[in-house]
C-alpha positions in Angstrom: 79.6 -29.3 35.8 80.2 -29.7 39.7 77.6 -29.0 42.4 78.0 -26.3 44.8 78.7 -28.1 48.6 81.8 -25.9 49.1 80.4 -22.9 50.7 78.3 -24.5 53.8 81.6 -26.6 54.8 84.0 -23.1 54.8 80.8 -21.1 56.6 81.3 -24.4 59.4 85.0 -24.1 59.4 84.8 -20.4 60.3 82.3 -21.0 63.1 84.4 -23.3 64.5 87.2 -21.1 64.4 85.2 -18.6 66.0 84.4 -20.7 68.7 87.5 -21.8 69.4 88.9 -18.8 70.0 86.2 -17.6 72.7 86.9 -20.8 74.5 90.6 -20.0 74.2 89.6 -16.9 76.3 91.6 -14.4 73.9 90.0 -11.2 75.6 86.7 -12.1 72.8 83.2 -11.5 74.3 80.2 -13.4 73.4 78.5 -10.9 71.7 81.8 -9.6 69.8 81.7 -13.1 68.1 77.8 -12.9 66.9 79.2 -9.7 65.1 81.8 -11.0 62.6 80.6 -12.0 59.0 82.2 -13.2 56.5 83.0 -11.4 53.3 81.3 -11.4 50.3 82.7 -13.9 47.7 85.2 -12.4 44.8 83.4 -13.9 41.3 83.5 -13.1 38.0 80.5 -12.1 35.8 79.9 -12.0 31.8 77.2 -10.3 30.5 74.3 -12.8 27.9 74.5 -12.2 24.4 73.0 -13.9 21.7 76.1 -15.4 19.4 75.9 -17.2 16.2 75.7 -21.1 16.6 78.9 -22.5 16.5 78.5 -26.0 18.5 75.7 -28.7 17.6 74.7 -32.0 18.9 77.4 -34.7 19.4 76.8 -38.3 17.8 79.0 -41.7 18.9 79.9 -43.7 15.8 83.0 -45.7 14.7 84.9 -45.9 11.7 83.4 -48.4 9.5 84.4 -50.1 6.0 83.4 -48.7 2.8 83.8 -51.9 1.5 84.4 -55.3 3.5 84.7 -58.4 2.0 85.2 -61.7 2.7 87.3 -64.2 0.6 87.1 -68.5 0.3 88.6 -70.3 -2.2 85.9 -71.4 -4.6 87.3 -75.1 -4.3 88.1 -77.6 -1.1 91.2 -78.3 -0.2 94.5 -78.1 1.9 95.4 -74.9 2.3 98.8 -74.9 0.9 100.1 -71.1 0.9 98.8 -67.7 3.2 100.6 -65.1 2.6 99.5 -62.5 4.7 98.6 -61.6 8.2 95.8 -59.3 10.4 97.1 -55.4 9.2 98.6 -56.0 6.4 97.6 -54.2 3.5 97.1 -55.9 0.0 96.4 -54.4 -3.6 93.8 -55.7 -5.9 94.9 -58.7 -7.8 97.5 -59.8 -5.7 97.4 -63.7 -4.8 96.7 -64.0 -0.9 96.5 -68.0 -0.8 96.1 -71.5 -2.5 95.3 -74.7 -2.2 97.7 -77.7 -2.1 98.3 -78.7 -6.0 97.0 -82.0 -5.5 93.4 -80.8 -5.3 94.0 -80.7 -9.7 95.3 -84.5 -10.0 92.0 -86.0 -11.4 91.8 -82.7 -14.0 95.1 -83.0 -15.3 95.0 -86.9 -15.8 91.8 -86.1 -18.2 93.8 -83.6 -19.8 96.4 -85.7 -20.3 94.1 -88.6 -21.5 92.7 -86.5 -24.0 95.9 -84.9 -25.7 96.1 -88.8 -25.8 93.2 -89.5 -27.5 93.9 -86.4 -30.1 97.0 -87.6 -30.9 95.1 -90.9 -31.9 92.6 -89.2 -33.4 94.9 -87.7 -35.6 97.0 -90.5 -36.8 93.5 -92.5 -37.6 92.5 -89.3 -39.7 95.9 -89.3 -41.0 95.7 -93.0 -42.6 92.4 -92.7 -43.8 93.6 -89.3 -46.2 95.9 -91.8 -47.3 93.9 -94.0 -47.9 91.2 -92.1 -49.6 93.9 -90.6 -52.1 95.0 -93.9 -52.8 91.5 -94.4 -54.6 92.0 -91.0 -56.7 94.6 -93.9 -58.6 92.0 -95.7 -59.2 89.7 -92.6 -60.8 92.8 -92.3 -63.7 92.6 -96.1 -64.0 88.8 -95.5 -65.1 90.2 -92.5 -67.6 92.7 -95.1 -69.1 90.1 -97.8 -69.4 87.6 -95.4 -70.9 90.0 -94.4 -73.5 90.9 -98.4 -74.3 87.4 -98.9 -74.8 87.0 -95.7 -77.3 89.8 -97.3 -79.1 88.4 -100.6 -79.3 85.4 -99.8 -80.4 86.6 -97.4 -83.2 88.6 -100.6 -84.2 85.4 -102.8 -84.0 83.9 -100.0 -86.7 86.8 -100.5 -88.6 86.6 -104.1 -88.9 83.1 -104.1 -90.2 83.9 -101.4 -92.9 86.5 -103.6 -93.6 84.6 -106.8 -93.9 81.9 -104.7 -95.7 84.6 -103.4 -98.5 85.5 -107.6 -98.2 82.6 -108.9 -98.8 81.4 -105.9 -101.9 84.9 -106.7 -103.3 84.5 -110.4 -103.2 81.1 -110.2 -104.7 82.3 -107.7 -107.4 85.5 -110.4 -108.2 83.0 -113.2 -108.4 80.4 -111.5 -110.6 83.0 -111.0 -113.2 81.6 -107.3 -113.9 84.5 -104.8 -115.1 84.6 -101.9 -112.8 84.0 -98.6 -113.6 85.9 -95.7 -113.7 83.4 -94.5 -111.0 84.8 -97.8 -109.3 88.6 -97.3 -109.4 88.2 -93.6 -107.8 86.4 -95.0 -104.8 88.7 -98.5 -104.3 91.6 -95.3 -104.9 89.9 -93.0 -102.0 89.7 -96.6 -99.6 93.2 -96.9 -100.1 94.0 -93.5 -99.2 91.8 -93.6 -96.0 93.4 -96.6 -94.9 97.0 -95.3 -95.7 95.8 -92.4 -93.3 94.6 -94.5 -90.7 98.0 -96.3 -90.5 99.9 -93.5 -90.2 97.5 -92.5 -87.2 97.9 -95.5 -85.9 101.6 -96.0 -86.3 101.7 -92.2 -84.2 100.1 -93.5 -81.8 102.6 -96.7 -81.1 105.1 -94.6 -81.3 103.7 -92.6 -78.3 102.2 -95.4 -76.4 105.8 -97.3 -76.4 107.6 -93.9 -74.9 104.9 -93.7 -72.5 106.2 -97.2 -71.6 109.6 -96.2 -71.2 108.6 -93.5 -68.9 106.5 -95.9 -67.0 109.3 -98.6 -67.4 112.1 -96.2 -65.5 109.3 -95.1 -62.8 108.8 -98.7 -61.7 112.7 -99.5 -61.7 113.3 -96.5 -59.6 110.6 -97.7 -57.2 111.8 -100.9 -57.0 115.3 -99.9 -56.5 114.0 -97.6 -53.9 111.9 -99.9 -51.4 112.4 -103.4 -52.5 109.6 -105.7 -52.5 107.3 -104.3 -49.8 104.4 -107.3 -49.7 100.5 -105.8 -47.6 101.5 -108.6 -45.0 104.4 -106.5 -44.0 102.4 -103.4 -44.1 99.5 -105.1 -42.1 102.4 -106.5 -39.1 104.0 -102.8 -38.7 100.7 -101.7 -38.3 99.6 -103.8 -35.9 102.8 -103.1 -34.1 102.1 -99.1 -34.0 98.9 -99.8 -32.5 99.9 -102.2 -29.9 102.7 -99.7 -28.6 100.2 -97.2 -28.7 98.4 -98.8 -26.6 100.2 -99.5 -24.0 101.2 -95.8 -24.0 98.1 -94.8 -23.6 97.3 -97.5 -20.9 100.6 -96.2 -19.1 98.8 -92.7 -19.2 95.7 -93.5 -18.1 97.1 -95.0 -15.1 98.5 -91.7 -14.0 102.0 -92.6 -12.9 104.7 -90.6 -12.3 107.7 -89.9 -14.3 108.1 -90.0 -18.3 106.1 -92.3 -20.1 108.3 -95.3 -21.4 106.4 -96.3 -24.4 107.1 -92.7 -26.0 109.8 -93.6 -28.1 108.6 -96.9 -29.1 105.8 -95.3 -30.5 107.5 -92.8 -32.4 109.6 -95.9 -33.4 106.6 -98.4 -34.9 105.1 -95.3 -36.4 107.9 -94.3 -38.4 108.5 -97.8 -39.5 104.8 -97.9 -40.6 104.5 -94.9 -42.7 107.9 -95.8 -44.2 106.5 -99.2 -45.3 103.1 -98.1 -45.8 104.4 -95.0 -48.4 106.4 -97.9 -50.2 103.7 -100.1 -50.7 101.4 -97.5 -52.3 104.3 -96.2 -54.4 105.2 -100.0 -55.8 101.2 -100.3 -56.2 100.9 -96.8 -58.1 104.0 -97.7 -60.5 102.6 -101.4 -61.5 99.2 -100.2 -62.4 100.7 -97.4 -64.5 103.3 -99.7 -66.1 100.7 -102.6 -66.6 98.1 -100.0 -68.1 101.2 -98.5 -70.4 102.0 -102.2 -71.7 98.3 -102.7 -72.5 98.2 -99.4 -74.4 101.2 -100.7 -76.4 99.4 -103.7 -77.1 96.4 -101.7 -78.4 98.8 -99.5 -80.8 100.2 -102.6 -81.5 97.2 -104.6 -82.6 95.8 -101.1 -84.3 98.5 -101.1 -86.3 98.5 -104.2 -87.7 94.8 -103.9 -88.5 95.5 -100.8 -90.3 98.4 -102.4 -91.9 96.1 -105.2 -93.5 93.6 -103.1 -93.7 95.5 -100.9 -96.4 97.3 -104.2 -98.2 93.4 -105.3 -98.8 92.9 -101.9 -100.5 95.9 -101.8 -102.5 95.1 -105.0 -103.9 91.3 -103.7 -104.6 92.7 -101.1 -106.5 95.5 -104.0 -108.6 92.4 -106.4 -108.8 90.1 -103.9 -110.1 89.2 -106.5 -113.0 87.1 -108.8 -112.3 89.1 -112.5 -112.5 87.8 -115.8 -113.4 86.2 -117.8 -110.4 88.2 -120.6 -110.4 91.6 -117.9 -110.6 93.7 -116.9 -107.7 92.1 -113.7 -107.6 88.8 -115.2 -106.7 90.4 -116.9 -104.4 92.3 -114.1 -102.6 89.0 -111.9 -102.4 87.3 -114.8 -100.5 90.5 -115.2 -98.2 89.9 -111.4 -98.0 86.7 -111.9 -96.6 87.8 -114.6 -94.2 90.8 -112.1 -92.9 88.2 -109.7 -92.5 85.6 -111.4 -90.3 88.6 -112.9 -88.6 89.7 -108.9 -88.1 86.2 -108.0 -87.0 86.0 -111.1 -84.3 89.3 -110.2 -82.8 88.4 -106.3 -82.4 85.1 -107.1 -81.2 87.1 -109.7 -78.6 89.0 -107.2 -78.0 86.7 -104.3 -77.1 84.4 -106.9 -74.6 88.1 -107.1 -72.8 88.4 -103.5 -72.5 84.9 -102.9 -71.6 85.5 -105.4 -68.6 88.3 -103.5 -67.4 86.4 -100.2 -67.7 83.8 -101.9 -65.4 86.5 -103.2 -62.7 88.0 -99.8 -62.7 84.9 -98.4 -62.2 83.7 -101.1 -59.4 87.3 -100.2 -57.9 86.4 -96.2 -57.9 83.2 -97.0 -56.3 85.2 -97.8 -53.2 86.2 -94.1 -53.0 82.9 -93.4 -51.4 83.4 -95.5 -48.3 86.9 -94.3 -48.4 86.0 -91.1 -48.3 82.9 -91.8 -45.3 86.2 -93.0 -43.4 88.1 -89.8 -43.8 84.8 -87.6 -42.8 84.2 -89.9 -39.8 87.7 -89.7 -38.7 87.9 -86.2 -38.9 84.6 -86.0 -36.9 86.2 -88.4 -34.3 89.2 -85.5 -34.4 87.3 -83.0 -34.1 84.8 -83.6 -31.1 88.5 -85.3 -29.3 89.6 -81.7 -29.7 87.2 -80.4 -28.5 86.4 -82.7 -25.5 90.9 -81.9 -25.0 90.3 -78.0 -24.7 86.8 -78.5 -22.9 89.3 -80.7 -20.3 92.1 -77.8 -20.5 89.9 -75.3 -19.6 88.8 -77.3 -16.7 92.0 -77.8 -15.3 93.2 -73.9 -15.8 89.6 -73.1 -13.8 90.3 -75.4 -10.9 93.4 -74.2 -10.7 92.2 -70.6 -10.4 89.3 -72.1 -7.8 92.3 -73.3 -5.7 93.8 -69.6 -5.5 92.1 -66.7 -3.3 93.2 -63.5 -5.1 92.0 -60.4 -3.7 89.5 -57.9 -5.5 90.0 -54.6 -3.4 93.0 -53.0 -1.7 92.8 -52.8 1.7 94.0 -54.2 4.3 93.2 -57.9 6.5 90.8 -57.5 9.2 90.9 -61.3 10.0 92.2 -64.7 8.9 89.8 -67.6 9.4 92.4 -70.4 8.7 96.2 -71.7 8.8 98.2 -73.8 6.5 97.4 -77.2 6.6 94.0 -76.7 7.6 90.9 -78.2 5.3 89.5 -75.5 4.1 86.6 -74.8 1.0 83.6 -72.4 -0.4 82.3 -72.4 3.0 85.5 -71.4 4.9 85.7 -67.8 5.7 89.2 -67.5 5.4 90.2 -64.1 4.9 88.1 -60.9 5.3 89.8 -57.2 3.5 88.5 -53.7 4.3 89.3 -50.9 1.8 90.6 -48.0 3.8 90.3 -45.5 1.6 88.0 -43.7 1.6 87.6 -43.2 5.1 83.9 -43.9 6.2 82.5 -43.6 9.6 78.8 -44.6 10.7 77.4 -42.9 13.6 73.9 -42.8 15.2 71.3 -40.4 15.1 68.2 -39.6 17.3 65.0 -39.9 15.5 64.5 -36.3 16.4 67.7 -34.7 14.9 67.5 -37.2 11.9 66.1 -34.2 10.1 69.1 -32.1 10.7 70.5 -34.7 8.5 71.1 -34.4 4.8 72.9 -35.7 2.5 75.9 -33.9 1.2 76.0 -32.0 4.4 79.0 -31.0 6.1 79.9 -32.7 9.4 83.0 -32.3 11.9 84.5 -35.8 13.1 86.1 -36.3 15.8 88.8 -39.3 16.7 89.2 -39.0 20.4 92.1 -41.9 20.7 93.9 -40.1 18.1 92.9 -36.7 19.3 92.6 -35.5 15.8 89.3 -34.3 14.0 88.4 -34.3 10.3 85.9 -32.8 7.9 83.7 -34.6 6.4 80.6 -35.1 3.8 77.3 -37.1 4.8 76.9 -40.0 2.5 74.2 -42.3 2.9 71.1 -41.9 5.4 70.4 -45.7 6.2 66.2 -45.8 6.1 66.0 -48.7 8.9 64.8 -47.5 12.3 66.9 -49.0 15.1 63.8 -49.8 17.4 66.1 -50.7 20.5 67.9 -47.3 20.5 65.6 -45.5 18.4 68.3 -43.9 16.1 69.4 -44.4 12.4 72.8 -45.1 10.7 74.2 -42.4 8.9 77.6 -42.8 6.9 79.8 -40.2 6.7 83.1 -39.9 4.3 86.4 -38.2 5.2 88.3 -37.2 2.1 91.6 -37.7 1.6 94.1 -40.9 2.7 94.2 -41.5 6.2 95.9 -44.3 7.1 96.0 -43.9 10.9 92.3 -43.8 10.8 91.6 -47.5 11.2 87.8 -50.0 11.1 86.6 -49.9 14.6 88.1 -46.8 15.9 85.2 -44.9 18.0 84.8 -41.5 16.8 82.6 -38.0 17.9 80.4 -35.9 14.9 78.9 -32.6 15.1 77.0 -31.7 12.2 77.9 -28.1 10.6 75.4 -25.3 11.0 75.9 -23.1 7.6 72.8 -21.0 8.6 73.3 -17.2 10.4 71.3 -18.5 13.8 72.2 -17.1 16.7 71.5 -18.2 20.2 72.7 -17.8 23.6 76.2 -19.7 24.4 77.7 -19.6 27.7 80.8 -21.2 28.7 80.3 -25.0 30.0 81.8 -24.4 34.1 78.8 -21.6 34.7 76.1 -24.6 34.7 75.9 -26.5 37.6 74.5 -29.4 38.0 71.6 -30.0 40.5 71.1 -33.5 42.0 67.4 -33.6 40.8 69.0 -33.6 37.2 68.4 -29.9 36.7 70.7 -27.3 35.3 71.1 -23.7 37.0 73.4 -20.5 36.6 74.0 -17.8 38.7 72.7 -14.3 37.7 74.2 -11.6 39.5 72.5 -8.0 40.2 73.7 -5.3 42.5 76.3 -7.3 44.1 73.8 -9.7 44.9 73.5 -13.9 43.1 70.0 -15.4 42.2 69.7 -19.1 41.5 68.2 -19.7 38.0 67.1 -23.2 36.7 67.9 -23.1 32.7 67.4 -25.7 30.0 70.2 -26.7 28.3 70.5 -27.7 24.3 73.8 -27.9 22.2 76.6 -28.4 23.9 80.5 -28.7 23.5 83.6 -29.2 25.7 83.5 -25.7 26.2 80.1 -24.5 25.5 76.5 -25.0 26.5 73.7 -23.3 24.2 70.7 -22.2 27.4 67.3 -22.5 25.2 65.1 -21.0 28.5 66.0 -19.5 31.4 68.1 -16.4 30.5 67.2 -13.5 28.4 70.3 -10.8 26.9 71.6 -8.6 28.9 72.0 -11.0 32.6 74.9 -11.0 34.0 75.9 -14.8 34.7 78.7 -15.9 37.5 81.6 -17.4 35.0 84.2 -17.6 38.2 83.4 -18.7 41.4 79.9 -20.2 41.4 80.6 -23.3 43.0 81.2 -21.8 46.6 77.7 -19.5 46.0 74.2 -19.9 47.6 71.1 -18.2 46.3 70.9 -14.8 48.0 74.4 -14.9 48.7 76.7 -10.7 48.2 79.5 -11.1 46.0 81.9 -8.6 44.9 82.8 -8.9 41.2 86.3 -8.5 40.6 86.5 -9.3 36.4 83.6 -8.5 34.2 83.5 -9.5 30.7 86.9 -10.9 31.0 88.1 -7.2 32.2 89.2 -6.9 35.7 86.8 -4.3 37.5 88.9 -1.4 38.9 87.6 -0.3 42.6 85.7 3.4 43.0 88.0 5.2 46.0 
């Protein structure tokens, strides 16, 4: 819009003209020159008409993140690695820095120290099992001497009956009483019984002594196999797995570099442990079998020599049934009888007080199971919170790890980098900041008095002037914070679609979209001049004559006003020429309507 100044400065060029020439003395009067005027200025008119409201009010805004982030690593450190710069676009996921490796030293020494501490853990646990099943020998030790002490005392009730038949048959040979029929049947049935019991007893020899040959071979083959292992040796290797385990472990804890050298002098003294320390318990196991075999054999042994006399004292019962003289060898044989008998019944009873004194040490031996087996549940416990305490130490390490990287969570694209390589840098640092750019979001300002044009969802044209390009768009969010020092409020707007030329900070230009059927009065922008008292006015022509007219002015556009007063339909404004008119001032129209006016003849 321009102001009107060019007419008074042509109107003084022509009067000087005029003047000129009179001086010039051209043959012009003085009175000829008061009669020239000048003609009335060509224009172009267009009639007012109400059209339907195409333009609306123009709000500045710029283009604006939809989402803006900004990364730090979540631990301190060097910054080791950045692998990107300002505008370059990154996906989601991808890796955009990390700290220097060294920041993870002190978490992979504990993890190292307790893989360490497993590994012990589980060699401890390991010779306690063994250990502990060592003592399960000792629970079929108890069965054997439970079963010597059944035997024994059957053979203790056996001497008695015997020195009870002893003493009834030396009583019965001293009495010099014949025997009755009655008599002989029942010395016959004792001899019987004790024929039986020989035979049982001569059965069970017979499998005691192969037992002992089975035993017998078992021991040899130990023997041959691993020598004569003695606990001292067992106790030295031991010693000697522990001390190289030791100074493995102290070479780990003091975190140097390289591989450890005590490795394979561990491996070493624990291989020659477990080699002595299975021999040892093998050589133990066979001895306490083949010991317990040759006592069984003695049992047989001594059970079958009982049952032999046993059934020589009835035989001769049955041949002595009459009753002899006192003074005769037969009453002297049934009082030797007795003597073998109480003799018989002494040993067995010596005999089963030996085998119940075993059964007693086997048992006190047993008992030891229980702290054996407290050993193997607290070694597993030790195992089991060192496992733990490992992976808890593991998982440490992988999270620092993950704290040391900065891996983006959008795609976008790097709006600023905060830090270099080499720099210290940690939770605090703002070291890279990533804009999504899709989808395209502007903010712009609006008036407190047009905010309720504003709705959500409504249509809006934008406007990118420095890439002269415009875009449709949707209204997204109405911000609800009153901007007291400008008295507007944010509204966001998104553009649909990729637009990668669009990019954060670019200054844009929205219109909102009238959908309605309003119509108002538009007239193009050049036919409002501006006054220099800040008012607007138009030129309204009528019979060849132009009128000033002051009118107030609403939408607007490049090429566009919308006048809200000041002209009514029907006026016919000056579109063409206005800027060289004066109020009051004959024009001749030459183009009405954008139709050139033919002249009447």
């Amino acid at each position: 819009m321009g102001k009107h100044a060019g007419k008074q400065s042509l109107l003084f060029i022509g009067v000087m003209m005029l003047v000129g020439g009179g001086v010039a003395g051209c043959g012009v009067t003085g009175a000829s020159a008061k009669q020239v005027s000048l003609p009335p200025e060509a224009v172009s008119i267009q009639t007012v008409q109400m059209s339907k409201q195409t333009i609306g009010d123009t709000y500045l805004g710029t283009v604006t993140p939809y989402i803006q982030t900004t990364l730090a690593p979540a631990a301190s450190g060097k910054l080791s690695q950045l692998n990107v710069r300002v505008g370059e676009k990154v996906q989601a996921g991808e890796t955009l820095a990390a700290l220097d490796p060294s920041t993870v030293v002190q978490q992979q020494n504990q993890a190292e120290e307790a893989n360490a501490a497993v590994l012990s853990a589980q060699q401890q646990y390991a010779d306690a099992k063994a250990m502990y099943n060592d003592n399960i020998n000792a629970e079929q030790q108890v069965s054997s001497a439970q079963s010597a002490v059944t035997e024994q005392a059957a053979a203790v009730k056996t001497a008695q009956v015997n020195l009870q038949k002893a003493q009834l048959q030396e009583q019965q040979t001293l009495s010099g009483t014949a025997t009755t029929p009655e008599d002989s049947s029942a010395l016959q049935a004792v001899v019987q019984a004790d024929q039986q019991a020989l035979t049982s007893a001569q059965k069970q020899l017979d499998i005691a002594q192969s037992n002992l040959t089975i035993l017998k071979q078992s021991l040899d083959t130990a023997q041959q196999e691993y020598g004569s292992i003695t606990e001292d040796q067992v106790q030295k290797a031991s010693q000697a797995y522990q001390e190289a385990l030791s100074h493995y472990q102290a070479w780990q804890d003091g975190a140097f570099a390289g591989t450890n050298p005590y490795a394979s002098l561990v491996s070493a003294d624990e291989t020659i442990y477990q080699n002595l320390s299975n021999g040892y318990n093998t050589l133990q196991q066979a001895e306490q079998q083949y010991n317990s075999g040759v006592q069984s054999v003695a049992s047989a042994q001594s059970a079958v020599a009982q049952a032999q006399a046993n059934l020589a004292n009835a035989q001769k019962g049955v041949a002595d049934a009459a009753p002899p003289a006192s003074d005769s060898n037969t009453a002297q044989q049934a009082k030797v009888a007795v003597t073998a008998a109480e003799a018989s019944l002494k040993q067995a009873q010596t005999q089963y007080d030996a085998a119940v004194t075993a059964l007693n040490m086997a048992k006190k031996i047993a008992a030891d199971k229980t702290q054996a087996k407290q050993t193997v549940d607290n070694a597993e416990s030790t195992l089991r919170q060192n496992q733990a305490q490992a992976d808890a130490a593991q998982k440490t390490l992988q999270v620092q790890i993950q704290d040391g990287k900065v891996v983006s969570p959008i795609s976008g694209v790097v709006q600023a980098v905060g830090a270099q390589v080499g720099q210290q840098v940690g939770p605090q640092t703002s070291l890279l900041t990533i804009a999504t750019t899709s989808p395209v979001m502007v903010t712009i300002n609006v008036p407190e008095s047009d905010i309720g044009k504003v709705h959500v969802g409504g249509a809006v044209n934008v406007s990118v002037p420095s890439l002269n390009q415009s875009f449709s768009g949707k209204v997204m969010t109405i911000h609800p914070q009153l901007d007291q020092s400008t008295n507007q409020y944010a509204v966001d707007v998104t553009i649909p679609g990729k637009h990668s030329q669009i990019l954060p900070g670019l200054q844009v230009q929205a219109q909102l979209v009238d959908q309605g059927s309003k119509k108002v009065i538009l007239v193009p922008a050049d036919a409002v001049l501006s006054l220099q008292g800040g008012a607007e006015e138009v030129f309204v022509e009528n019979k060849g004559v132009v009128h000033s007219r002051i009118v107030q002015v609403g939408s607007m556009s490049s090429t566009e006003y919308q006048i809200t007063s000041g002209l009514k339909v029907g006026d016919q404004i000056v579109v063409q020429g206005q800027n060289l008119l004066s109020d009051g001032d004959k024009v001749k129209v030459v183009s009405k309507d954008g139709s050139a006016v033919v002249a009447k003849q």
